[in-house]
Residue, then its C-alpha position, 0 to 999 in steps of 0.5 A: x528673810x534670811x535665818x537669824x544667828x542667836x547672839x548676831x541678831x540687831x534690833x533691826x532684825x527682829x523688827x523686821x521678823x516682827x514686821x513680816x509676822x503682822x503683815x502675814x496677820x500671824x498676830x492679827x490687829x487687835x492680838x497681843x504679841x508675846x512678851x519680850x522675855x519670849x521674843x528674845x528667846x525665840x530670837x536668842x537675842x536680849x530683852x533690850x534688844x526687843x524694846x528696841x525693835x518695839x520702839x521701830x515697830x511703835x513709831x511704825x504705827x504696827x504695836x500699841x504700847x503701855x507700860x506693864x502691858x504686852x504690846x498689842x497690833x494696832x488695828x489697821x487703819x486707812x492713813x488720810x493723806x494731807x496735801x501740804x502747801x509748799x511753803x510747810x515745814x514739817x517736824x517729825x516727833x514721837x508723841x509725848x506721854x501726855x499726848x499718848x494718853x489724850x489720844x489713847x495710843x501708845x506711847x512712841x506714836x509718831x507726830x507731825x507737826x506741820x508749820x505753815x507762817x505762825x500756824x502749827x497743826x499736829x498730825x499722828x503719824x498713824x493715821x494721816x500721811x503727808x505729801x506736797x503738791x509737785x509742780x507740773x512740768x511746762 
């Protein structure tokens, strides 16, 4: 990644520093990251600027998070791929509070919410993946 300019430095950015730290298990799953404070100064960058980033990296499924914790790297996990019949539509949304807590993981957890006629069944978006069946070609 290129060198980050304090005072430049988007919430895009400091995701994808983030990312390629976990990637690199500089913070293994299960580690607490470093509280925002210091990951702002360490990129020169606002506390606002970091929940953002942290808001990418939850949906990404990378962090956990609960309010007055320091984020944790979730442990990785094998997605389930769900093969959805063509006529599905598919809402993606993060998980509500009450969900979070049901399901025990952070907040901001993407869901899928998969349609088919009258039937709706919830995915998270942490542990499955969703893909079609494509028609074959003849």
């Amino acid at each position: 990644m290129d060198e980050l300019v304090p005072g430049q430095v988007g919430f895009r950015d400091v995701a994808g520093a983030l990312r390629e730290q976990l990637v690199a298990k500089v913070y293994p799953p299960g580690a607490q990251l470093p509280s925002e404070a210091s990951i702002a100064r360490s990129f020169g960058c606002s506390r606002d600027t970091v929940r953002d980033a942290m808001d990418v990296l939850t949906v990404e499924g990378w962090v956990v998070r609960r309010r007055g914790r320091l984020a944790i790297v979730r442990p990785s996990q094998e997605r389930v791929l769900i093969e959805l019949p063509p006529d599905a539509t598919v809402t993606v949304r993060p998980m509500t509070l009450p969900e979070a807590d049901s399901y025990r993981c952070g907040q901001g957890v993407a869901m899928f919410e998969v349609r088919v006629g009258l039937e709706c069944q919830l995915y998270r978006g942490d542990l499955f993946a969703l893909t079609t069946r494509q028609a074959s070609a003849g």
